[in-house]
C-alpha positions as CSV (number, residue, x, y, z in Angstrom):
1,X,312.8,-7.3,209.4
2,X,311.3,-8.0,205.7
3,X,310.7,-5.6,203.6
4,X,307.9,-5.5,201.8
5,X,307.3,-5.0,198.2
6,X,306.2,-1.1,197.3
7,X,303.1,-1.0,195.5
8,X,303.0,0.5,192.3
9,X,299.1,1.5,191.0
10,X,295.4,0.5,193.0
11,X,295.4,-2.2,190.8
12,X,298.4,-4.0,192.7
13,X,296.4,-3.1,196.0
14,X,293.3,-4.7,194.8
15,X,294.6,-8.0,193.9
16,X,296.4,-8.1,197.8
17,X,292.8,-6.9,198.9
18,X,290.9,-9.0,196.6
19,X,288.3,-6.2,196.1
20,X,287.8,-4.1,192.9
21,X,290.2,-0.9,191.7
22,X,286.9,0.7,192.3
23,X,286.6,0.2,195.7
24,X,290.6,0.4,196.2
25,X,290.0,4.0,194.3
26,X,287.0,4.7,196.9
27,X,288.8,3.3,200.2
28,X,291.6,5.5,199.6
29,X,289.3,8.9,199.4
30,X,287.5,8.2,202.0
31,X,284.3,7.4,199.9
32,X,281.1,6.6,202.5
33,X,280.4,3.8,200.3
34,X,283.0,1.5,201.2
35,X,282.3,-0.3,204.8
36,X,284.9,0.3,207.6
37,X,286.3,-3.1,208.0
38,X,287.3,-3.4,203.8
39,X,288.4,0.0,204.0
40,X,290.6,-0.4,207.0
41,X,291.5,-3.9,205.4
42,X,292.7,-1.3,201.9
43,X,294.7,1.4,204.0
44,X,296.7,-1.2,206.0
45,X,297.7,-3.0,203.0
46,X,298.6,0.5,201.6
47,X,300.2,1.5,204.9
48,X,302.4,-1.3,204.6
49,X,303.5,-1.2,201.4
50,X,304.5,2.4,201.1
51,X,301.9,3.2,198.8
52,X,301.4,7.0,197.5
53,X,298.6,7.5,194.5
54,X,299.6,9.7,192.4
55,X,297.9,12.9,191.7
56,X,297.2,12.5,188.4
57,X,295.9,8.8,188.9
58,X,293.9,9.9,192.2
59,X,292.0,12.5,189.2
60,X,291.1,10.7,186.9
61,X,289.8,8.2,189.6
62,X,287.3,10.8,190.7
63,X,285.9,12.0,187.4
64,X,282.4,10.7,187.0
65,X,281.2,9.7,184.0
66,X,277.4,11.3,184.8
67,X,276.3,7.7,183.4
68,X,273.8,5.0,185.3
69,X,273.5,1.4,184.0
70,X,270.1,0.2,183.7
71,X,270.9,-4.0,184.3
72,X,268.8,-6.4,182.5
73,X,268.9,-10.1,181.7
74,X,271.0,-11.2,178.5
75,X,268.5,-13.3,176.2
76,X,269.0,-15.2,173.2
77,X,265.9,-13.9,171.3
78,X,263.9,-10.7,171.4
79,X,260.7,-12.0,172.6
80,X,261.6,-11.1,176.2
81,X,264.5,-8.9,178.1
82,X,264.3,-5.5,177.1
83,X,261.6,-5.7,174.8
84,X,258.6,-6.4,177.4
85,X,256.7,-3.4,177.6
86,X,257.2,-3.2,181.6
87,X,261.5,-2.7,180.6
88,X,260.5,0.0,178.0
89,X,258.2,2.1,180.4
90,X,259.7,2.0,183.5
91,X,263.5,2.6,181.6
92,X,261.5,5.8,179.6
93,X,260.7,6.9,183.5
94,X,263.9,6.3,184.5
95,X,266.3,7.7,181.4
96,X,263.6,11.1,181.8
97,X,264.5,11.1,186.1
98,X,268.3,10.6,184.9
99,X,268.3,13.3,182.7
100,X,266.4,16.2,184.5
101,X,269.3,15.5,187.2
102,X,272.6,15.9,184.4
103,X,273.0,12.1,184.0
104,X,272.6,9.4,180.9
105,X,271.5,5.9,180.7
106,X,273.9,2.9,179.6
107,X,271.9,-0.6,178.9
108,X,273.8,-3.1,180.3
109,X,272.3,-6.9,179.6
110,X,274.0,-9.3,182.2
111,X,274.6,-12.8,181.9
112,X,273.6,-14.4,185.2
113,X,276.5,-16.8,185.2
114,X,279.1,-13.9,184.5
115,X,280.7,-12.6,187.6
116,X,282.7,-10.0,186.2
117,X,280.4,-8.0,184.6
118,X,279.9,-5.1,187.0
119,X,283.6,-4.7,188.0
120,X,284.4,-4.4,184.1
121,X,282.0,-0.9,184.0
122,X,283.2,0.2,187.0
123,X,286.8,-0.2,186.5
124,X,286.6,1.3,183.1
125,X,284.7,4.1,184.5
126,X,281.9,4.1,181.9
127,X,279.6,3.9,184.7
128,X,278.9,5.4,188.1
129,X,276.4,3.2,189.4
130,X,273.9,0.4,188.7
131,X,269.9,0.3,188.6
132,X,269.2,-3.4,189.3
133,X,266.6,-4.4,187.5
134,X,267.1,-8.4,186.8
135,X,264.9,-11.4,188.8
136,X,266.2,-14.5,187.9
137,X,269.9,-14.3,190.0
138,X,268.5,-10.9,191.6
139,X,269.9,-12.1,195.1
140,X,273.4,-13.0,193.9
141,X,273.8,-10.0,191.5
142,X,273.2,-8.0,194.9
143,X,275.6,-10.0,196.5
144,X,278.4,-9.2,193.7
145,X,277.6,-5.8,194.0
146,X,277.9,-5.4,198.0
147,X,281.2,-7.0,197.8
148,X,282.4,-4.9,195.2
149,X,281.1,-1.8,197.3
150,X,279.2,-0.7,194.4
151,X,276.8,2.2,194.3
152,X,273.5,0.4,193.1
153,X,270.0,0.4,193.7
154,X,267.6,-2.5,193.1
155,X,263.7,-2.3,191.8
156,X,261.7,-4.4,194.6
157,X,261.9,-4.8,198.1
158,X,265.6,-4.6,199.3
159,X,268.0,-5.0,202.2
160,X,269.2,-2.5,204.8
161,X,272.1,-1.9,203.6
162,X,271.6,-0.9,199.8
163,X,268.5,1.5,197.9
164,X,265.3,0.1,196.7
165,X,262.2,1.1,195.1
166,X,258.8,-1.0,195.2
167,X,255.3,-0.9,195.1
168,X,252.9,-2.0,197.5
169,X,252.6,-5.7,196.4
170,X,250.4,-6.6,199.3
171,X,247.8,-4.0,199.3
172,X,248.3,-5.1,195.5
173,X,247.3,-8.3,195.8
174,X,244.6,-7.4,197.9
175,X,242.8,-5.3,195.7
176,X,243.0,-7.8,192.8
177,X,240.7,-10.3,194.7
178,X,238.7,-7.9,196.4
179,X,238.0,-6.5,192.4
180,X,237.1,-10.0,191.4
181,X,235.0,-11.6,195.0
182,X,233.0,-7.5,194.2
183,X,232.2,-9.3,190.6
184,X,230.9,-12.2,192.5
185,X,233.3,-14.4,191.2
186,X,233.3,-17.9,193.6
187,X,236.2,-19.6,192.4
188,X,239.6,-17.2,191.8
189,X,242.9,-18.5,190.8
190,X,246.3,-17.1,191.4
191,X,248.4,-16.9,188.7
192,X,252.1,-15.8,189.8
193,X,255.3,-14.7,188.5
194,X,258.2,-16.4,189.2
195,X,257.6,-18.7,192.9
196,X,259.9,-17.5,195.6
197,X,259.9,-13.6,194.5
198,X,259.2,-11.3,197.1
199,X,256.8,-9.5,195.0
200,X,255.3,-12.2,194.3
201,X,254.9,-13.6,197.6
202,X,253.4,-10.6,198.9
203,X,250.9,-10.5,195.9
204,X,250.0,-14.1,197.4
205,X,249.7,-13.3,200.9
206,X,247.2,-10.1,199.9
207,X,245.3,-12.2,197.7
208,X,244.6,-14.4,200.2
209,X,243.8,-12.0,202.9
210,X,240.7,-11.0,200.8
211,X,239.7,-14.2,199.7
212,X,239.8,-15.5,203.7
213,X,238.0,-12.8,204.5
214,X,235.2,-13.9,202.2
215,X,235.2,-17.4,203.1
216,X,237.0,-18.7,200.1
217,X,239.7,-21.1,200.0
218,X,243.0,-19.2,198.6
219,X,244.8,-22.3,198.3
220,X,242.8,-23.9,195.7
221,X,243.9,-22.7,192.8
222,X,247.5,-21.4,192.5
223,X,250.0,-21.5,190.0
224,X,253.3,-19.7,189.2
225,X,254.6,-18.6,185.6
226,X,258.0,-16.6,184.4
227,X,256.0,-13.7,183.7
228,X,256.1,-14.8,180.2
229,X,253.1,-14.8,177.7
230,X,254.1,-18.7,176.9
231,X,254.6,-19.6,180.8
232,X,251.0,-18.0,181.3
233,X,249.2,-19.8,178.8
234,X,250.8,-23.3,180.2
235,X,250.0,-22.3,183.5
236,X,246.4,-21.4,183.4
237,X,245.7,-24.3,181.0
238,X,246.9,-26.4,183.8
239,X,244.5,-24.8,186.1
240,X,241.6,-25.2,184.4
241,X,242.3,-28.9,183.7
242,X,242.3,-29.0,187.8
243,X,239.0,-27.0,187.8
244,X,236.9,-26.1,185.2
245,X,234.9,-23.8,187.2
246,X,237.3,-21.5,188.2
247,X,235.5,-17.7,187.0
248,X,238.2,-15.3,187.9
249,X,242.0,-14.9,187.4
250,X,244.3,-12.6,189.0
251,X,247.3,-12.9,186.9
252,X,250.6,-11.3,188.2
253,X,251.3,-9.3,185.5
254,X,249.5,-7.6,182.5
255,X,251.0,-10.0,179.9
256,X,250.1,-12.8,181.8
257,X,246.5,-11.5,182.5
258,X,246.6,-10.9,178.6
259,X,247.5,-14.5,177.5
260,X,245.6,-15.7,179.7
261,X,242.5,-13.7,178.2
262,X,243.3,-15.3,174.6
263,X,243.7,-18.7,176.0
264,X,240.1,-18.2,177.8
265,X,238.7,-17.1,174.7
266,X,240.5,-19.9,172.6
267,X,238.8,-22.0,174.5
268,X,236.0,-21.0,174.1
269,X,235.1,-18.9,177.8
270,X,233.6,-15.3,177.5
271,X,235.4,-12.8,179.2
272,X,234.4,-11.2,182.0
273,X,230.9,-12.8,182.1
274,X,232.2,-16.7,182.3
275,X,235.8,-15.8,183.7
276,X,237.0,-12.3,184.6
277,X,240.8,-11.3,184.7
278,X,242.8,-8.8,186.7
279,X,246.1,-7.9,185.8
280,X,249.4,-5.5,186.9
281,X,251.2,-3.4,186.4
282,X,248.8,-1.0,184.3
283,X,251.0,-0.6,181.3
284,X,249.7,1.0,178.3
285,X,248.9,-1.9,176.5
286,X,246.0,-2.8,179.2
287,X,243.6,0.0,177.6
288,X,244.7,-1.1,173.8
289,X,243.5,-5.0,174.5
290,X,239.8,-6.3,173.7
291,X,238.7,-6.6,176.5
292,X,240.3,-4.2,178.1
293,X,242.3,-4.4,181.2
294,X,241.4,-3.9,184.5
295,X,244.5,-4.2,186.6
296,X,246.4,-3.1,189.5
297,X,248.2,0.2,188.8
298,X,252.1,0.5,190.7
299,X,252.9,3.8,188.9
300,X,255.3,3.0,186.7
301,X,256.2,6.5,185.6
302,X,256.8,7.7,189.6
303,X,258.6,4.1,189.7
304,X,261.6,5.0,187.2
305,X,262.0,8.3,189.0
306,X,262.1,7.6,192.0
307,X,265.1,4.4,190.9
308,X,266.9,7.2,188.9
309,X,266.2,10.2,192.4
310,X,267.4,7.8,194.6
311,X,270.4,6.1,193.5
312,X,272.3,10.0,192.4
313,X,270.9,10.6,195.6
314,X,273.4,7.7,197.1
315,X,276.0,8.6,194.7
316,X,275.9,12.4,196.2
317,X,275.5,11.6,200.0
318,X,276.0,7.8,200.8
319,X,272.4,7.7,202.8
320,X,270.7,4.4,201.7
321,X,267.0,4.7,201.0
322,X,263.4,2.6,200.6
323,X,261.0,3.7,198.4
324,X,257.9,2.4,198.1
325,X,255.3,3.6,195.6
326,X,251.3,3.4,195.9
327,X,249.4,0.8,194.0
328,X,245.2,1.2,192.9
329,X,242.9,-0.6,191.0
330,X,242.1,0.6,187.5
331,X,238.9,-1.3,186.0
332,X,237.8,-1.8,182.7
333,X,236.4,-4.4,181.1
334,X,237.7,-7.6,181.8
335,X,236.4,-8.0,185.3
């Protein structure tokens, strides 16, 4: 009969496993966050190797650090990431929900080519959990955290299996085009955020409810951006090259709906009465921009809360949750 070789730490369990120490560390205290079949995979392999954690190990593998990761892109230059003013107020709303419940916030930029970054805070134990905040890679971040049987939660419309918070893009989208067809605006263009987003698609499909209901053609004019103030200025360039008629905008965000506004009036087009712009988000830069804003409000504020509520939520009890929050239109000037 062979013999096998008796395991020494979690560490020796998770390499046999190929999981995380984190999740070996959860499997073996019977955490509700690690699915039956990996934790039944974890206490066979311990089973048969004679393991026994020690009690000073199994301790300090429970102590929580009270700390959340807020997960963001890495970027090379500061013209993006953390700096856009959508990051800073929704992170504000979240660090303020974080703290009235006993916990801190760690900044965590992620590299979407590195696949070790969210084992490295776990194992270390600087973290207890992740709020997911990244687009570009969103889907396999998600992924890398499933497998890892991290706690995490994820802004935008989610799975079954793992917490999100959203607004209502749809109804969203709908208002934004119903603002602008009110106006008497004829000839509306989309301008999105990044193409293939489910935000974004949902944006699209309530845009074009309103504009079929009025007998418009939502297909007309549609471009997609990176959310950027650079990518929107391209973008709606391009459009207007396709139609210079086009007298209303709803841009996806409200520093797209704001370059596009400067590239409008570079160009020489009044704004609202030649073209009038809708935004989203409702950050506190739309009432601070001539002219000002009018834009979709997603509550920003209730937004971070409800991430940071949540995911301790998860953390304490293991029940996975949807949130979604309520969008309205704000007007102001520019349409």
């Amino acid at each position: 009969m062979e013999v096998l070789k008796k395991l020494k730490s979690i560490e020796d369990i998770a390499v046999l496993a190929g999981v995380s120490k984190s999740t070996v560390s959860r499997a073996l205290n019977n955490s509700p966050l690690v699915n039956e079949e990996t934790r039944a995979r974890i206490m066979s392999i311990a089973h048969d190797h004679d393991f026994k954690p020690s009690f000073t190990a199994r301790n300090l593998s429970l102590k929580k650090s009270r700390t959340i990761a807020y997960v963001n892109h890495a970027y090379c230059n500061v013209e993006c990431g953390i700096s856009d003013h959508f990051s800073l107020e929704i992170m504000g709303s979240i660090a303020m929900g974080l703290h009235e419940l006993g916990y801190g916030l760690l900044i965590v930029h992620v590299n979407p080519a590195d696949r070790a970054w969210a084992s490295n805070y776990l194992d270390s134990g600087r973290v207890d959990g992740f709020i997911l905040m990244t687009s570009e890679k969103k889907r396999d971040h998600i992924e890398l955290l499933r497998n890892l049987g991290a706690p995490f939660i994820a802004w935008g419309h989610g799975g079954s299996d793992f917490c999100s918070v959203c607004g209502d893009d749809r109804k969203g989208g709908r208002l934004a085009a119903e603002r602008l067809i009110a106006t008497g605006r004829r000839r509306i263009a989309f301008l999105g955020g990044i193409k293939g987003e489910t935000e974004v698609k949902l944006r699209y499909e309530g845009y074009c409810e309103a504009l079929v209901a009025a007998g418009m053609d939502p297909k007309a004019s549609v471009a997609y951006a990176d959310y950027s103030e650079e990518g929107a200025e391209r973008e709606i360039a391009r459009l207007f090259e396709r139609d210079k008629d086009i007298d209303g905008v709803f841009a996806n965000s409200d520093y797209m709906a704001i370059a596009a506004i400067r590239w409008l009036r570079a160009s020489g087009r009044r704004v609202p009465e030649d073209t009038a712009v809708v935004g989203y988000d409702d950050l506190a830069v739309a009432s601070y921009v001539t002219p000002r804003l009018t834009t979709v409000s997603q509550s920003v504020p209730l937004a971070g809360r409800l991430l940071a509520k949540d995911l301790v939520s998860y953390l304490e009890n293991g029940v996975v949750t949807h949130s979604e929050v309520p969008v309205e239109l704000v007007v102001r000037e520019s349409a």
